[in-house]
C-alpha positions in Angstrom: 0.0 0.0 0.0 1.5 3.2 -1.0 1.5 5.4 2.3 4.2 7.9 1.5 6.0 9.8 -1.3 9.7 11.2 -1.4 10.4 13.7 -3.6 13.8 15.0 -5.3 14.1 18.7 -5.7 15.7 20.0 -8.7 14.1 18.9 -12.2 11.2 17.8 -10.2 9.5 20.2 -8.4 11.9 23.2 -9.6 12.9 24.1 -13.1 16.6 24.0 -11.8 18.7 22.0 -13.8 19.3 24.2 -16.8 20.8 26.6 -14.3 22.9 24.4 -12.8 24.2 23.2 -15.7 24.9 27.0 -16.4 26.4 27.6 -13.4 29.2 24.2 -13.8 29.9 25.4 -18.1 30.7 29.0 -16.9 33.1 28.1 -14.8 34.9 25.7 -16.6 35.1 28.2 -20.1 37.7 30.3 -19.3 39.9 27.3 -18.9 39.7 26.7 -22.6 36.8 23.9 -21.5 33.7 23.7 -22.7 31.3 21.2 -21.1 28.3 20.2 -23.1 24.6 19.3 -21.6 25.9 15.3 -22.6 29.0 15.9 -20.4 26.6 17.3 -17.7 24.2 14.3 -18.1 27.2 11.8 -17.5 29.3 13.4 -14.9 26.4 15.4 -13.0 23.0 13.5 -13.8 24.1 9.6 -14.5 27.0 9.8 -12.0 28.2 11.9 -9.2 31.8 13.1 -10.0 31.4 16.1 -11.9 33.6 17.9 -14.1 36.7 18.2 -12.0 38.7 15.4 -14.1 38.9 18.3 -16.5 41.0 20.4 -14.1 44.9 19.4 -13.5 44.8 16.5 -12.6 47.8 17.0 -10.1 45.4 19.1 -8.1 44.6 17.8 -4.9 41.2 18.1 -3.0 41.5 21.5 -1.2 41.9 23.1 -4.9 38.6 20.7 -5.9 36.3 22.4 -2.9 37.9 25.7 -4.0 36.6 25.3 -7.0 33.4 23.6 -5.8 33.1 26.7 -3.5 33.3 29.1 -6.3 30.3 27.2 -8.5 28.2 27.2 -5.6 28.8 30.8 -5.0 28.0 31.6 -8.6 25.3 29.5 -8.6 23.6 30.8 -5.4 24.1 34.4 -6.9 22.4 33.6 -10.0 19.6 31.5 -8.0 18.8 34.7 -6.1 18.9 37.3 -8.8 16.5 35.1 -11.1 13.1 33.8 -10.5 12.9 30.3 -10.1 9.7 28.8 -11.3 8.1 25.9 -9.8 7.9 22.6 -12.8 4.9 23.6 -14.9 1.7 21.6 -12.6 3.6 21.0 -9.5 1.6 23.0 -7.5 -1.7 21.3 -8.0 -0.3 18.0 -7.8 1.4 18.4 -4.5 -2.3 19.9 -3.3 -4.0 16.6 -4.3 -1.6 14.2 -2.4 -0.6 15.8 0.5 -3.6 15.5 2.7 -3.5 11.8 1.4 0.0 10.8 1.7 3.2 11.5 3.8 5.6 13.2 1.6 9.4 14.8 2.8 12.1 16.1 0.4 14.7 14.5 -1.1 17.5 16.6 -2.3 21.2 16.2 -3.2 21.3 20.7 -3.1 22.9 22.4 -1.2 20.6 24.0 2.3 21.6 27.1 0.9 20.9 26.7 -2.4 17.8 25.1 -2.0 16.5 28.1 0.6 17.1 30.2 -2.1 14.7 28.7 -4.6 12.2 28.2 -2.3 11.8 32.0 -0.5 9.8 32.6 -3.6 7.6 29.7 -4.0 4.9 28.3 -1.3 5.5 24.3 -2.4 7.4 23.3 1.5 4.0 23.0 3.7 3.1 20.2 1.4 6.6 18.4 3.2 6.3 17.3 6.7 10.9 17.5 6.0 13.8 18.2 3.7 17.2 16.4 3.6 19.5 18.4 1.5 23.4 17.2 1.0 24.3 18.5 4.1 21.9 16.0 5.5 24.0 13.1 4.0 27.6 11.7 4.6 27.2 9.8 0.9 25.1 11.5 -2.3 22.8 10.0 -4.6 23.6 7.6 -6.3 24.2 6.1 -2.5 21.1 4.7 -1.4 21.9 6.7 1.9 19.6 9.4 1.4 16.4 7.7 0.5 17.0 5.1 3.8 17.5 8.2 6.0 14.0 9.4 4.2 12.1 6.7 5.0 13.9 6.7 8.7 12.2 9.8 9.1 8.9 8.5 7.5 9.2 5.3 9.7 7.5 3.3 6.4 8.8 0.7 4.8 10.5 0.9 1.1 7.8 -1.1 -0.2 5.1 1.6 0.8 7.0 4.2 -0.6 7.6 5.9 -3.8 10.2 8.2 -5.0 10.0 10.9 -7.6 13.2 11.7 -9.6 14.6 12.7 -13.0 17.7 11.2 -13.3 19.9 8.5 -13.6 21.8 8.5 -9.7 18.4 9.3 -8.4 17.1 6.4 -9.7 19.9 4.4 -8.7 19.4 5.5 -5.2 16.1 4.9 -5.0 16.4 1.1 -6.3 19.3 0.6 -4.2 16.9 1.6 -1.0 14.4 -0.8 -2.6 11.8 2.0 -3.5 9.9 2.4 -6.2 11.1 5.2 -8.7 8.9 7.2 -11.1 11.2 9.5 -13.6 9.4 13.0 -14.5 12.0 13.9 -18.0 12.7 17.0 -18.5 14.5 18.7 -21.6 18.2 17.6 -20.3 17.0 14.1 -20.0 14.3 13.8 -22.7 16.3 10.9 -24.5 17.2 8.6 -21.8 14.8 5.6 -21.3 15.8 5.0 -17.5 15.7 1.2 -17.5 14.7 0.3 -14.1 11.9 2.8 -13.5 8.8 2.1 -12.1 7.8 4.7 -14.6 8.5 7.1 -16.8 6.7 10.3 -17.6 7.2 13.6 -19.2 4.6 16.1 -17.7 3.1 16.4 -14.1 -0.3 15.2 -14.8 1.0 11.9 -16.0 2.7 12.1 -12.8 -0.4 12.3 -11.1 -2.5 9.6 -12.7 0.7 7.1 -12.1 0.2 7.8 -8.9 -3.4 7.6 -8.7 -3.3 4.1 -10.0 -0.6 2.7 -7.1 -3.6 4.5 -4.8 -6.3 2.4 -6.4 -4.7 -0.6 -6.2 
């Protein structure tokens, strides 16, 4: 019985990833580097490690986080001098389910970052929590995440379900035995997502996939 929902953040409730992506090809062009949306999709969206490779590779991890450090402050910049819209149908989806299932964030962003999208938009009292990175000793595609979700839950994998849009999310959420529906978006359009529970391409899909675990 489906009793609970975890869903990711960015891509799935926020038009975010575009951004991101911004944010990560800036910063590597004036090294001579340019870093297309397949490069993001395998080294930020499929796997975890980034671009950083790309960088000397004699350079040890206090010059990684210094460069980490100044993506995220580039990033959070652009995050607050933008509006950030919520994905198109979000809103009335989280409205149906949330007096009808438990639901908590699931996010691999930073707290800061993900404050920042939110001041704007009125999506958190749908959430009874959020776990951001900081949350996390491990990312996605670590199963750690989702487990520490459903800790908070207190349900079982089995009666939850896990919203994502990409590859490491997915992973994570079949690695902590849930089930994983994939909303695409335009960076992730092509990719089937083997594995998924689902797959859809528009919230009110979304919705009736949901609607049908409900019914059963």
């Amino acid at each position: 019985m489906l009793r609970a929902i975890l869903w990711d953040n960015d891509g799935v409730l926020v038009d975010t990833e575009r951004l991101f992506y911004e944010a990560n090809r800036e910063l590597f062009l004036p090294l001579g580097l340019e870093l297309s949306e397949q490069h993001f999709f395998d080294w930020y969206l499929a796997d975890n490690c980034g671009a950083w490779h790309l960088l000397d590779p004699q350079m040890d991890e206090a010059g990684m986080d210094a460069w980490r450090g100044e993506r995220n402050r580039r990033y959070a910049a652009t995050l607050a001098s933008e509006h950030i819209p919520a994905i198109d149908g979000v809103g009335t989806v989280l409205a149906s389910l949330s007096p009808r299932l438990r639901m908590g964030v699931v996010t691999s962003s930073n707290r800061e970052h993900f404050e920042i999208i939110h001041h704007r938009l009125d999506l958190l009292p749908h959430f009874e929590f959020v776990l951001t990175h900081e949350s996390c000793a491990t990312s996605k595609p670590s199963p750690e995440p989702y487990l520490l979700g459903l800790e908070r839950l207190g349900v079982q994998a089995g009666d939850c379900l896990v919203v994502e849009d990409s590859p490491r999310g997915l992973q994570a959420a079949t690695a902590a035995g849930i089930r994983c529906i994939i909303l695409r978006n335009a960076l992730t359009r092509g990719h089937d997502f083997p594995g998924a529970w689902r797959v859809v391409d528009t919230m009110p899909q979304l919705l009736a996939e949901i609607e049908l675990l409900l019914a059963a």
